[in-house]
mmCIF file as Biopython writes it, N, C-alpha, C and O atoms, coordinates in Angstrom:
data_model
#
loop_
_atom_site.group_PDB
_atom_site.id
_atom_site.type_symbol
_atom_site.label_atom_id
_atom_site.label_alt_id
_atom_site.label_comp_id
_atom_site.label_asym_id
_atom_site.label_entity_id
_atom_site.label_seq_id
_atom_site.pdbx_PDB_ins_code
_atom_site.Cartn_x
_atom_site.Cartn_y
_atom_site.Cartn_z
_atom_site.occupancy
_atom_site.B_iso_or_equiv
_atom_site.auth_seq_id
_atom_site.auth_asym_id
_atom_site.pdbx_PDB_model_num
ATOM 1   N N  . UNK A ? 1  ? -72.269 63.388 239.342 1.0 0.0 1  A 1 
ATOM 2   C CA . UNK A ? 1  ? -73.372 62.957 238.506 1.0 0.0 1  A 1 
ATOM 3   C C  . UNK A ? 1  ? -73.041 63.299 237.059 1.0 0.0 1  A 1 
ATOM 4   O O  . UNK A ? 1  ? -72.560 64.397 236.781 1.0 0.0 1  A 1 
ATOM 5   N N  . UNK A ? 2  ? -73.345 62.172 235.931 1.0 0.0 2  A 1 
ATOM 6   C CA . UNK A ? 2  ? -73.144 62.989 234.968 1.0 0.0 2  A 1 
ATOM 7   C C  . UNK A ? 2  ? -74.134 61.668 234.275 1.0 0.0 2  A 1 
ATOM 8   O O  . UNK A ? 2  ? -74.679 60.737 234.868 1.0 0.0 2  A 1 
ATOM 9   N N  . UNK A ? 3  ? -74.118 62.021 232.712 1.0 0.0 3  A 1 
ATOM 10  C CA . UNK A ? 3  ? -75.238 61.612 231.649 1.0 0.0 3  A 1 
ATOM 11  C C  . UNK A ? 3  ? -74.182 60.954 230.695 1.0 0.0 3  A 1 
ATOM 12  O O  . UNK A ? 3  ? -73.078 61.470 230.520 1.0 0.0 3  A 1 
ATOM 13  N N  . UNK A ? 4  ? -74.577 59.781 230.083 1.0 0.0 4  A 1 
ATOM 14  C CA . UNK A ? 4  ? -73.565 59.023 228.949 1.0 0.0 4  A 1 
ATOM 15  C C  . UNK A ? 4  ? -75.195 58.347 227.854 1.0 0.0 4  A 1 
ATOM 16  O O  . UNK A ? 4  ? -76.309 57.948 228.192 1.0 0.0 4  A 1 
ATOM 17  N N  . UNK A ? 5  ? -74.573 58.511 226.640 1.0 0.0 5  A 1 
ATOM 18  C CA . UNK A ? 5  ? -75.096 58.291 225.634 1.0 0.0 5  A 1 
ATOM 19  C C  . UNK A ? 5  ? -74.230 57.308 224.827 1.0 0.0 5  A 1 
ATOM 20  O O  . UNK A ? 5  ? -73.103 57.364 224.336 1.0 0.0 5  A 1 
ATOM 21  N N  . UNK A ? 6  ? -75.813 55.809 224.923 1.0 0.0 6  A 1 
ATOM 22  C CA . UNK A ? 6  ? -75.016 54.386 224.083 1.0 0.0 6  A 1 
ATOM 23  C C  . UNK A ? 6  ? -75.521 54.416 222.751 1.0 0.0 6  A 1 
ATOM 24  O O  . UNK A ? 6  ? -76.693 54.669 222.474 1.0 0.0 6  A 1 
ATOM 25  N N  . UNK A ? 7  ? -74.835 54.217 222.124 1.0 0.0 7  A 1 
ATOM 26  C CA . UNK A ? 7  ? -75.241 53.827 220.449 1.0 0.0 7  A 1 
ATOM 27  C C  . UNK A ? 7  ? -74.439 52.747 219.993 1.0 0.0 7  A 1 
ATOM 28  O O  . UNK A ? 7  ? -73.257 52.832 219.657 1.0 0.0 7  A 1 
ATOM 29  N N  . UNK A ? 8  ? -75.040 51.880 219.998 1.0 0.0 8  A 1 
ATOM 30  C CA . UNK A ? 8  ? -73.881 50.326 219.558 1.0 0.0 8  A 1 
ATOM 31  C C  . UNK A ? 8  ? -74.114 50.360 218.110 1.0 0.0 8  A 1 
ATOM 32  O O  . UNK A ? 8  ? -75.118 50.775 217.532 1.0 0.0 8  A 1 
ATOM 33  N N  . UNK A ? 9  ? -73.079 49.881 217.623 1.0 0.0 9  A 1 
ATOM 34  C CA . UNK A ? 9  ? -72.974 49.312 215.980 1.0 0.0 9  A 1 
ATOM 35  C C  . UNK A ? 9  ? -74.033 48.642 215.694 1.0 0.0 9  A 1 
ATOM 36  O O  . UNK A ? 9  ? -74.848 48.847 216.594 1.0 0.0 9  A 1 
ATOM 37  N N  . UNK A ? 10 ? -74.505 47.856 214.810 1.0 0.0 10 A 1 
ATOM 38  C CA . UNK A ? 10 ? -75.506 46.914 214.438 1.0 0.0 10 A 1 
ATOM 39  C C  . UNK A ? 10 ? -75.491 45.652 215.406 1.0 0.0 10 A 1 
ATOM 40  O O  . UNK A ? 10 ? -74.537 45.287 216.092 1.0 0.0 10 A 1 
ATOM 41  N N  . UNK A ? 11 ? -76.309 45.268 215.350 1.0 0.0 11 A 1 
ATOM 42  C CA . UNK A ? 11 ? -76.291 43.481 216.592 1.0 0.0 11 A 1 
ATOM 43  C C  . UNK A ? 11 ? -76.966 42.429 215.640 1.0 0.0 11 A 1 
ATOM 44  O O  . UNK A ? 11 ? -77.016 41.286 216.093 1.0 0.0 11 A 1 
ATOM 45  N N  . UNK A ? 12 ? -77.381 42.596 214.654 1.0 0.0 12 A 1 
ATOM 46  C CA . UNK A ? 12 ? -77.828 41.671 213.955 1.0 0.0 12 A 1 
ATOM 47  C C  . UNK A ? 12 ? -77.453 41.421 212.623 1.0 0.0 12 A 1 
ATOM 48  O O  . UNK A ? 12 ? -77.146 42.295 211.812 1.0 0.0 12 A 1 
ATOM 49  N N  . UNK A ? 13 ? -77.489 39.964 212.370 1.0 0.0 13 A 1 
ATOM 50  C CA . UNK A ? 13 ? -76.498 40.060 210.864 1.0 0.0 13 A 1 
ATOM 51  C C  . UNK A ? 13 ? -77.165 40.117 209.861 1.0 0.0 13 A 1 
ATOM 52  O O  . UNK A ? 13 ? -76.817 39.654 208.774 1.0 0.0 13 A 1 
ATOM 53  N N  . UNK A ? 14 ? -78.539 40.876 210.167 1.0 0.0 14 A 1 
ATOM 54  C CA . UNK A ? 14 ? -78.823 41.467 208.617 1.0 0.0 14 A 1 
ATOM 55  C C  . UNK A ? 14 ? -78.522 43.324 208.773 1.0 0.0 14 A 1 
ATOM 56  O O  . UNK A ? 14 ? -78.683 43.957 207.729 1.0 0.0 14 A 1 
ATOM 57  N N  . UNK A ? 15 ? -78.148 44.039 209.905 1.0 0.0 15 A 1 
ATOM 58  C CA . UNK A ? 15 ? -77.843 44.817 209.709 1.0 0.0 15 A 1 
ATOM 59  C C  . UNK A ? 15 ? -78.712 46.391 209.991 1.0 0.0 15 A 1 
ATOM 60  O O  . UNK A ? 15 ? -78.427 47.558 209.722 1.0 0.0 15 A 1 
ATOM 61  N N  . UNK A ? 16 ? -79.971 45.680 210.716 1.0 0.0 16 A 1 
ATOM 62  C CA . UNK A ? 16 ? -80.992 46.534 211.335 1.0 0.0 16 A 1 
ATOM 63  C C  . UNK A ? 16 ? -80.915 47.151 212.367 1.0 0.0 16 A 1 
ATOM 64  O O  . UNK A ? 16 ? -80.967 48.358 212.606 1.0 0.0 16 A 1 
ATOM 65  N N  . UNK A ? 17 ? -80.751 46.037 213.162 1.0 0.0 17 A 1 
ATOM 66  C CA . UNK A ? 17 ? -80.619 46.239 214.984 1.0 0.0 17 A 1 
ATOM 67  C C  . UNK A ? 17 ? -79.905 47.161 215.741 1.0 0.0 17 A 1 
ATOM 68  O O  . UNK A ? 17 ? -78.954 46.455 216.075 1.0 0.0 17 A 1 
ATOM 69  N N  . UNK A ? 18 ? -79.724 48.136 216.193 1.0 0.0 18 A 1 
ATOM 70  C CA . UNK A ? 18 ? -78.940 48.730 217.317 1.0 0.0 18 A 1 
ATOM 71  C C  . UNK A ? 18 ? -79.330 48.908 218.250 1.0 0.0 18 A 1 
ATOM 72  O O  . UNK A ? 18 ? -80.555 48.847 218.352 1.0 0.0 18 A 1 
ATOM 73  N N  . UNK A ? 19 ? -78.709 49.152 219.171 1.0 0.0 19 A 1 
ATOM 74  C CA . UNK A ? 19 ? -79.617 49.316 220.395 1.0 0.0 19 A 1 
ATOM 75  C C  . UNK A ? 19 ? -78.721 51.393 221.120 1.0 0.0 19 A 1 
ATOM 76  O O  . UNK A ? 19 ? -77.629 51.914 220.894 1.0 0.0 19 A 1 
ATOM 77  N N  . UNK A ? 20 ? -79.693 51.764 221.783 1.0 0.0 20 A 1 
ATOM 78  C CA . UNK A ? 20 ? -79.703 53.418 222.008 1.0 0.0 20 A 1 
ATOM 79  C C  . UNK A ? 20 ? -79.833 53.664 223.186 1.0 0.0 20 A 1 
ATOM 80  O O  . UNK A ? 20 ? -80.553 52.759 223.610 1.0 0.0 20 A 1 
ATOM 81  N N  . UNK A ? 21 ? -79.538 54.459 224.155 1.0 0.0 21 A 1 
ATOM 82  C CA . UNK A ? 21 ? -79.810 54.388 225.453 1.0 0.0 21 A 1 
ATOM 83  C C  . UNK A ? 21 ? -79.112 55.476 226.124 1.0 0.0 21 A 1 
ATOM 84  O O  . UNK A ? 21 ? -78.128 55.944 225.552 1.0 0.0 21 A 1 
ATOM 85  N N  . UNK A ? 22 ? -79.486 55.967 227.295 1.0 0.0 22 A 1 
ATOM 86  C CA . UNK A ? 22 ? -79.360 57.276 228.184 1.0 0.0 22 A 1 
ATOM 87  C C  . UNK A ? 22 ? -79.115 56.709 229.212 1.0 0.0 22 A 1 
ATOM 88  O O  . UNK A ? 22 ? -80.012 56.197 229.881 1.0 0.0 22 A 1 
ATOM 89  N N  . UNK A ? 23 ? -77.269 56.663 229.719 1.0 0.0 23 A 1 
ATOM 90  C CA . UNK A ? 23 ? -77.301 55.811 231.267 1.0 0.0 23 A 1 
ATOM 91  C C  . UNK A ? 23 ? -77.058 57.946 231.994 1.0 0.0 23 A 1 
ATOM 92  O O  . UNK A ? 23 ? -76.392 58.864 231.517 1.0 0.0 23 A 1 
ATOM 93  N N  . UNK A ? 24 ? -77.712 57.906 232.894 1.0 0.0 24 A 1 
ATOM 94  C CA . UNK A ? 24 ? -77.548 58.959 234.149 1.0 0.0 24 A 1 
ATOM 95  C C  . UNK A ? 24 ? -76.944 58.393 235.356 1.0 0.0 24 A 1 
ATOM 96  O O  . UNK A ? 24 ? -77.696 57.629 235.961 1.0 0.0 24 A 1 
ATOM 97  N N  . UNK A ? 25 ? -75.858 58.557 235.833 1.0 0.0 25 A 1 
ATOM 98  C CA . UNK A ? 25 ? -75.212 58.083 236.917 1.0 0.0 25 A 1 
ATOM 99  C C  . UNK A ? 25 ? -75.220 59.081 237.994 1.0 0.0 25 A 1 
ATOM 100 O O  . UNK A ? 25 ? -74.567 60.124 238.022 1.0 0.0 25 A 1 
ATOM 101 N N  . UNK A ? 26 ? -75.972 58.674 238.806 1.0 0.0 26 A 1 
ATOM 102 C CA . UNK A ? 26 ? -76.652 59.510 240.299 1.0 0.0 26 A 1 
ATOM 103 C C  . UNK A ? 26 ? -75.502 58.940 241.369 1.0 0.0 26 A 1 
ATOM 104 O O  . UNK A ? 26 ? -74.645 58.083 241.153 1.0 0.0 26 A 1 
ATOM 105 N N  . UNK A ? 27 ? -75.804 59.822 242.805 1.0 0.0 27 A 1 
ATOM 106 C CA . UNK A ? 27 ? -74.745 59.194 243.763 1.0 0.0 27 A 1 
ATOM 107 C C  . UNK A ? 27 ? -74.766 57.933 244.222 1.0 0.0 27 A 1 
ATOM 108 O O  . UNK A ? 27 ? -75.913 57.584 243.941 1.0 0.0 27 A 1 
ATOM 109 N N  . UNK A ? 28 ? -74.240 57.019 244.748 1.0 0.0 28 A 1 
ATOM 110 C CA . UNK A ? 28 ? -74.523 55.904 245.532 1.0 0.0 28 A 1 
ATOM 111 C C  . UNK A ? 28 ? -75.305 56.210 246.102 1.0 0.0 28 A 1 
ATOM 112 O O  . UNK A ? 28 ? -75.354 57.353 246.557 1.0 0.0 28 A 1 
ATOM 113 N N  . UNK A ? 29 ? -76.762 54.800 246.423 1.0 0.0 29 A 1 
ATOM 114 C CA . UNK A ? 29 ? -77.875 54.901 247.315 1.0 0.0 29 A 1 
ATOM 115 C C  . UNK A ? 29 ? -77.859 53.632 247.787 1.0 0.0 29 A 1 
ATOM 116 O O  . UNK A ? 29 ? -77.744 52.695 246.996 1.0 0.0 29 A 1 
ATOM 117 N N  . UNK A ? 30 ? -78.034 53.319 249.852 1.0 0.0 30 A 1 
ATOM 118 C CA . UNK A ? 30 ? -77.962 52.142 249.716 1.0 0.0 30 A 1 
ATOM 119 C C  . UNK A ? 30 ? -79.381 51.423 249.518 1.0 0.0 30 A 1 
ATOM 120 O O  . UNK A ? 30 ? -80.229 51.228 250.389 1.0 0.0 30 A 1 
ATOM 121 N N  . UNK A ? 31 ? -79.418 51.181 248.568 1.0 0.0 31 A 1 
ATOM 122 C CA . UNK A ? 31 ? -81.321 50.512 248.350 1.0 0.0 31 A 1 
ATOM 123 C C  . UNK A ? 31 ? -80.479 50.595 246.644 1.0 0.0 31 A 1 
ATOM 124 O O  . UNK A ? 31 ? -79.558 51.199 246.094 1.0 0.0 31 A 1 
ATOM 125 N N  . UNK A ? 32 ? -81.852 49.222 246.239 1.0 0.0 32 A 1 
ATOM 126 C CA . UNK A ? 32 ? -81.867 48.707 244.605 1.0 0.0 32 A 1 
ATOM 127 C C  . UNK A ? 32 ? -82.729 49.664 243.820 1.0 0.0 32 A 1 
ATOM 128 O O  . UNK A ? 32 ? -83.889 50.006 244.051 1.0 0.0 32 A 1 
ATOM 129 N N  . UNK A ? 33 ? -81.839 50.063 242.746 1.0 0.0 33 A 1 
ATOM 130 C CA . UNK A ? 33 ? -82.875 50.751 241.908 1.0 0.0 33 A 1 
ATOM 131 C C  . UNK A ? 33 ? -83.868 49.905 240.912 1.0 0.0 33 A 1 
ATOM 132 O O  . UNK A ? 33 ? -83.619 48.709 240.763 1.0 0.0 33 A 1 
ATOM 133 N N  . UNK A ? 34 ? -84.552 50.261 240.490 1.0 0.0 34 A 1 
ATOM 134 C CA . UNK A ? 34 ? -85.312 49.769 239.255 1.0 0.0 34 A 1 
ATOM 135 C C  . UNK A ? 34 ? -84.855 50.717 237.899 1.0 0.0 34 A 1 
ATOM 136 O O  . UNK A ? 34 ? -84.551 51.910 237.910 1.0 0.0 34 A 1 
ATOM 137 N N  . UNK A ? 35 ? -84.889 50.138 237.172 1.0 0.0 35 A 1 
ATOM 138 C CA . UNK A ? 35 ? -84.484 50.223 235.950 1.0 0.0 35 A 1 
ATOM 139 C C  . UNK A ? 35 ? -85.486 49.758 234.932 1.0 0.0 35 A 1 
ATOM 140 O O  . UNK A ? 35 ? -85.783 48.565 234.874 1.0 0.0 35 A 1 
ATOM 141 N N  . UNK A ? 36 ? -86.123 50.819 233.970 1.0 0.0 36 A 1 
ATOM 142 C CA . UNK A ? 36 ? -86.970 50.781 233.149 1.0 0.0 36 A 1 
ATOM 143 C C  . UNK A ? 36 ? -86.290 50.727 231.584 1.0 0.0 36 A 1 
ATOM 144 O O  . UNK A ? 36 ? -85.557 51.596 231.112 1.0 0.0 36 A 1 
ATOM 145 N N  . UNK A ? 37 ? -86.665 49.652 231.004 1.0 0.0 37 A 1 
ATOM 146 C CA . UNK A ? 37 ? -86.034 49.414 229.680 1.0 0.0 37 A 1 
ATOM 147 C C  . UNK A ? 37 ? -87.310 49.213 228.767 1.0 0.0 37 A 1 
ATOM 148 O O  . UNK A ? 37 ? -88.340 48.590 229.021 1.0 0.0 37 A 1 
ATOM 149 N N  . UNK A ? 38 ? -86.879 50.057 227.408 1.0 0.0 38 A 1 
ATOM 150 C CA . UNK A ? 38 ? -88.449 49.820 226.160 1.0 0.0 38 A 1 
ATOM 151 C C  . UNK A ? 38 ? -88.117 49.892 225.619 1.0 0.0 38 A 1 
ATOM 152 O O  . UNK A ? 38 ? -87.153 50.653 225.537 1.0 0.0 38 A 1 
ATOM 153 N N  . UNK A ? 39 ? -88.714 48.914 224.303 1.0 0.0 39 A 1 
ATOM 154 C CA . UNK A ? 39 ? -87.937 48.526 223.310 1.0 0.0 39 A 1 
ATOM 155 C C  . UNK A ? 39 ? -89.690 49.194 221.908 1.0 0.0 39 A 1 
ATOM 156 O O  . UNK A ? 39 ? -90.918 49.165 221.980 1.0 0.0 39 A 1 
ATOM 157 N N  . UNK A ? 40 ? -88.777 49.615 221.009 1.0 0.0 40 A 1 
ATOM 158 C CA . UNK A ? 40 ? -89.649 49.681 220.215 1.0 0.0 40 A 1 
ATOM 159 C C  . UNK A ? 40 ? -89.015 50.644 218.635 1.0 0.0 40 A 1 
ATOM 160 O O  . UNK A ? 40 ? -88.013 49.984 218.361 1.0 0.0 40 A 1 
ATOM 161 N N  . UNK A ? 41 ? -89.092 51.614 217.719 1.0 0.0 41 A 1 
ATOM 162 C CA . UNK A ? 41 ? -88.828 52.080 216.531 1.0 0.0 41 A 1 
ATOM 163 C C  . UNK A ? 41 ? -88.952 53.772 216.687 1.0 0.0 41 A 1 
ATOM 164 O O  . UNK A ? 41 ? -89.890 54.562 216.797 1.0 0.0 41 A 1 
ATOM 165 N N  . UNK A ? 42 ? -87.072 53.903 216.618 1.0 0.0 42 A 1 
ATOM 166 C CA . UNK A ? 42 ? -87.560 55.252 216.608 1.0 0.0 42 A 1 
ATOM 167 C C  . UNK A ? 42 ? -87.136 56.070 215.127 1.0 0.0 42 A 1 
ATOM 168 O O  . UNK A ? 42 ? -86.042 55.793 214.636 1.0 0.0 42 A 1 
ATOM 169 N N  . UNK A ? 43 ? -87.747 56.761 214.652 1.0 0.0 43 A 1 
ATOM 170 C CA . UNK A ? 43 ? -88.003 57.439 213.125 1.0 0.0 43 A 1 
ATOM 171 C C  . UNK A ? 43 ? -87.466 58.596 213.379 1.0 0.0 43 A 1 
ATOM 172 O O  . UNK A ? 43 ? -87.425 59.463 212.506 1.0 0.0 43 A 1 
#
């Protein structure tokens, strides 16, 4: 198990946009996970 931290460059060509994110990689399970994604401004 371990924890990875995304920080992409800009995605938009005025230079705002990035996108941020916390992937946690747990053991194989056989069943679908759900995956919760939110989008919004963080200060």
């Amino acid at each position: 198990m371990d924890t990875y931290y995304y920080w992409s460059s800009f995605i938009d060509s005025s230079g705002l946009i990035s996108m941020r994110g916390v992937i946690t990689v747990v053991p194989a399970q056989p069943q679908t996970l759900t995956v919760k994604v939110t989008s919004g401004t963080f200060n």
